[in-house]
TORVEXTOR-976710 format. One record per residue (C-alpha): residue number from 0; residue in one letter; x, y, z. Coordinates in steps of 0.2 Angstrom, whole numbers, plus 5000, padded with zeros to 4 digits. Layout:
# residues N
   pos   code     xx     yy     zz
   NUM      A      X      Y      Z
...
//
This chain:
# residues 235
   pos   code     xx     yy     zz
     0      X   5046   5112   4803
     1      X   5061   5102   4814
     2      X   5057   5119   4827
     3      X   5039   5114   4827
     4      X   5043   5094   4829
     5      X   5057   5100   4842
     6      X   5044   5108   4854
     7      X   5029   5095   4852
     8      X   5042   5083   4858
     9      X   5047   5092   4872
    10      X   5030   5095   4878
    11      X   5027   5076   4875
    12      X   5042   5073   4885
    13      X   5035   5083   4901
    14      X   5017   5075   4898
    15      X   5027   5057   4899
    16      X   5036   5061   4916
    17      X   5020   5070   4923
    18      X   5011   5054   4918
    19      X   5025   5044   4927
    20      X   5024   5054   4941
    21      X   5005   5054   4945
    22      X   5005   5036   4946
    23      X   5016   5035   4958
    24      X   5004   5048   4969
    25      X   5018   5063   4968
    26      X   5004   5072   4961
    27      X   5015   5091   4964
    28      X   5028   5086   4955
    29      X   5016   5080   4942
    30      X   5006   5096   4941
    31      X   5022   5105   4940
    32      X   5026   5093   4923
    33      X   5010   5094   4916
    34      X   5012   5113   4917
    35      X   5028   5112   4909
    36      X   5022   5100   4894
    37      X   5009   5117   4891
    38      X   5023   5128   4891
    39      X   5030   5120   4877
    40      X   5014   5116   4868
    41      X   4999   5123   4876
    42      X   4988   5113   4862
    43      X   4994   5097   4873
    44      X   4975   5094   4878
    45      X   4979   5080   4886
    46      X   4990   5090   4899
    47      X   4977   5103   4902
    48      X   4964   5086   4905
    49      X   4976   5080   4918
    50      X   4978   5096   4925
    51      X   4959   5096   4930
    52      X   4962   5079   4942
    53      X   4978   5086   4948
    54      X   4972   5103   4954
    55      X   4955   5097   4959
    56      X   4963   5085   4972
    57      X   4972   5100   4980
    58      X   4959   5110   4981
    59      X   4963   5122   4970
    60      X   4946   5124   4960
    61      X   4953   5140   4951
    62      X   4965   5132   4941
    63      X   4957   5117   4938
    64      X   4942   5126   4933
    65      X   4953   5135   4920
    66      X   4962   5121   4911
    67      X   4944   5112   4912
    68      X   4939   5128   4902
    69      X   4955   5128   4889
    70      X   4953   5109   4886
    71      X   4934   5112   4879
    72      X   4939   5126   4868
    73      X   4953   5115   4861
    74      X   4941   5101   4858
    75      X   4925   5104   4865
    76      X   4920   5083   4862
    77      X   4934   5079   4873
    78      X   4923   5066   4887
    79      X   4938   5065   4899
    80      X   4937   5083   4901
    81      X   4920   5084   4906
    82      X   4925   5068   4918
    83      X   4937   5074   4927
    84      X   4927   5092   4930
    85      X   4911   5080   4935
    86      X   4922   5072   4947
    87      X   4931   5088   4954
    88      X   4912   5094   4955
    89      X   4907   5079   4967
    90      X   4919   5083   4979
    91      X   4912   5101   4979
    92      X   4895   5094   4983
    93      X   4888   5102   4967
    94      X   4879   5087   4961
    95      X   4867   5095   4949
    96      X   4883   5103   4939
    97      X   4894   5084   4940
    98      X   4879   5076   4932
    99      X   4877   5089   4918
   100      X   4898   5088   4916
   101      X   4894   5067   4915
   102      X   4881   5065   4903
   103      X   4891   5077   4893
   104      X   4907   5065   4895
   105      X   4893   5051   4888
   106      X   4886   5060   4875
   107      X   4906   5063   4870
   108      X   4908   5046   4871
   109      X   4895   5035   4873
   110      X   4906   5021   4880
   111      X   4913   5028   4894
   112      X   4911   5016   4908
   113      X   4917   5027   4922
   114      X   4905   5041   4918
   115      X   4890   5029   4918
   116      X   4895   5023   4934
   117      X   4897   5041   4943
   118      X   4881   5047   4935
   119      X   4874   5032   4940
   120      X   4878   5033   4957
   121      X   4873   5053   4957
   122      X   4853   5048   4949
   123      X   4852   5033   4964
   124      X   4858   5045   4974
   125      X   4843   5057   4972
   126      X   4831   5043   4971
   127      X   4829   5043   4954
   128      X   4834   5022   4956
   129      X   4829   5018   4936
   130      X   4840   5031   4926
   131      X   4854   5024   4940
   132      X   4851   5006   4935
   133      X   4851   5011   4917
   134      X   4868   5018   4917
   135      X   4874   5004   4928
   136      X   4869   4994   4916
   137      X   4877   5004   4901
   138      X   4892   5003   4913
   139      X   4895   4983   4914
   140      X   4892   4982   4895
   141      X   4908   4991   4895
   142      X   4917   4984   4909
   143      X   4907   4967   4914
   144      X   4920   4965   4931
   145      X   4921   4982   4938
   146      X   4917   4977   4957
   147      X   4912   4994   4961
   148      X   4898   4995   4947
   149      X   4890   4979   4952
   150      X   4893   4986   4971
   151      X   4884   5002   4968
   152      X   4872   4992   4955
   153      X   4868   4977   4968
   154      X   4863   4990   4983
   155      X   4851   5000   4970
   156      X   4841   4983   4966
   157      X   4840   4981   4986
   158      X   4830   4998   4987
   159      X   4820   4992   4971
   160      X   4814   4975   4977
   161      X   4822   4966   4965
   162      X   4831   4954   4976
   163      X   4837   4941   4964
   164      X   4845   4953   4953
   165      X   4853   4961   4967
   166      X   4860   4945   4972
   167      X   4867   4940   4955
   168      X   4878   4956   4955
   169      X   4885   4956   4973
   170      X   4887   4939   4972
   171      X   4902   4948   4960
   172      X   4908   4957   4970
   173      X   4916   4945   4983
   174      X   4925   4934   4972
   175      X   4939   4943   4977
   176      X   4946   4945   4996
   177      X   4951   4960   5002
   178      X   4947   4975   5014
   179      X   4930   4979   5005
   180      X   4925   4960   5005
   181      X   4917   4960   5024
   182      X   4907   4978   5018
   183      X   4902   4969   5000
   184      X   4896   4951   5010
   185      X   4885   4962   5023
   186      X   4876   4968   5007
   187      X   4875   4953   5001
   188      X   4869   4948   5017
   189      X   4855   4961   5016
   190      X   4849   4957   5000
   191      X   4847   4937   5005
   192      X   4836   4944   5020
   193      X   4827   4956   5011
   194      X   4822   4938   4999
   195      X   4815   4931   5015
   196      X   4832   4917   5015
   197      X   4838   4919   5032
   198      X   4851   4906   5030
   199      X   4861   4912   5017
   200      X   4860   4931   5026
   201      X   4866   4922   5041
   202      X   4880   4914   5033
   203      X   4887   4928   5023
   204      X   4885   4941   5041
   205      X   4895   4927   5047
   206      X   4907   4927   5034
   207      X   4909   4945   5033
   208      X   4911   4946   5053
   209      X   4924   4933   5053
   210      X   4933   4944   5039
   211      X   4931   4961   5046
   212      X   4938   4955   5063
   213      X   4955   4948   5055
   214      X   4957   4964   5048
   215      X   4953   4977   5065
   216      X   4938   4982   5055
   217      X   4931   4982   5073
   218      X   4916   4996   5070
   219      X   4910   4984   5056
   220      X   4912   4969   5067
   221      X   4901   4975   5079
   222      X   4889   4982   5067
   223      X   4887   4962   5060
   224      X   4884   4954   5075
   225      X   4871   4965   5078
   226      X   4864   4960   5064
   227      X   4868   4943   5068
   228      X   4856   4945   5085
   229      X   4842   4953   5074
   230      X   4844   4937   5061
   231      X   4841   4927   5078
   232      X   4826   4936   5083
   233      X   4818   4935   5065
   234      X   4801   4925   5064
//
């Protein structure tokens, strides 16, 4: 028994460091931890979970594929499993697959923010703009003050026509300033023009301009003025 307690904390040990060390971004060294941690205890599914991100973010869809694998035999409910491959999917362009992996992460867990979101994104993606909102909204039921999700769900209301809703959720979205303010304000922007209030648009492509020029954002700069000279030109 003290054998067995010995080498679950060792593999709990490597798991610690690897965790450590991915938060920092040195996600080799991590890797190599992770895979240490399952030396020790390759029941550690939350190594092998881990291991999916890692490998997937070096291009290495062979390995990540295989611990993706290993995690659902140990515990095929395991929603961040099914995440992480949905995400690695993404990247691959194999949307159809990474929507499946997601709506298997929600049905493991049926709260999972960030699975609604990517599957969100995915379904507005393909046009299919009601399932998206749906899981957008799922998503801020979870987590009412991810920018991101009011982001992606603001631009989805745009395409709908349902200005005012759009405007309540990117109005979210720049209460905090930083690089992706100017980007969030033009949306915002668009969705005032889109509600026929030309003055609010003009005032938030202002705003965003003078933003995305104190930060070099010189392409998005010009790209707002010009929408500036088509706001002057509108009846």
């Amino acid at each position: 028994m003290d054998e067995v307690k010995s080498l679950y904390a060792g593999g709990l040990t490597h798991f610690a460091k690897g965790s450590s060390l991915a938060r920092e971004g040195k996600n080799t060294e991590a890797t190599a931890e992770f895979e240490s941690a399952l030396q020790v205890n390759p029941r550690l599914i939350m190594a092998h979970v881990n291991l999916i991100a890692m490998y997937g973010e070096q291009g290495q869809l062979d390995q990540a594929e295989r611990h993706f694998r290993e995690a659902s035999k140990l515990d095929p409910g395991w929603a961040e499993a099914y995440y992480n491959w949905g995400l690695l999917l993404m990247r691959r362009q194999r949307t159809a697959e990474a929507g499946d992996a997601f709506r298997k992460a929600i049905a493991a867990n049926p709260h999972y923010a960030d699975a609604h979101v990517e599957l969100g994104q995915l379904l507005d993606e393909a046009g299919r703009m009601t399932e998206a909102q749906q899981h957008f909204r799922l998503a801020l039921e979870e987590a009412p003050a991810n920018r991101q999700t009011h982001y992606l769900f603001g631009r989805s209301l745009i395409r709908t026509g349902q200005f005012g809703e759009a405007i309540a959720q990117l109005l979210e979205t720049i209460q905090v300033e930083d690089d992706k303010t100017p980007v969030c304000m033009q949306a915002l922007a668009a969705a005032y023009q889109r509600a026929g209030d030309l003055k609010s648009a003009a005032h938030y492509t202002r705003e965003a301009r003078k933003r995305a020029l104190s930060r070099n954002m010189t392409a998005l700069a010009d790209q707002l003025q010009q929408d500036l000279v088509g706001l002057s030109k509108a009846p």
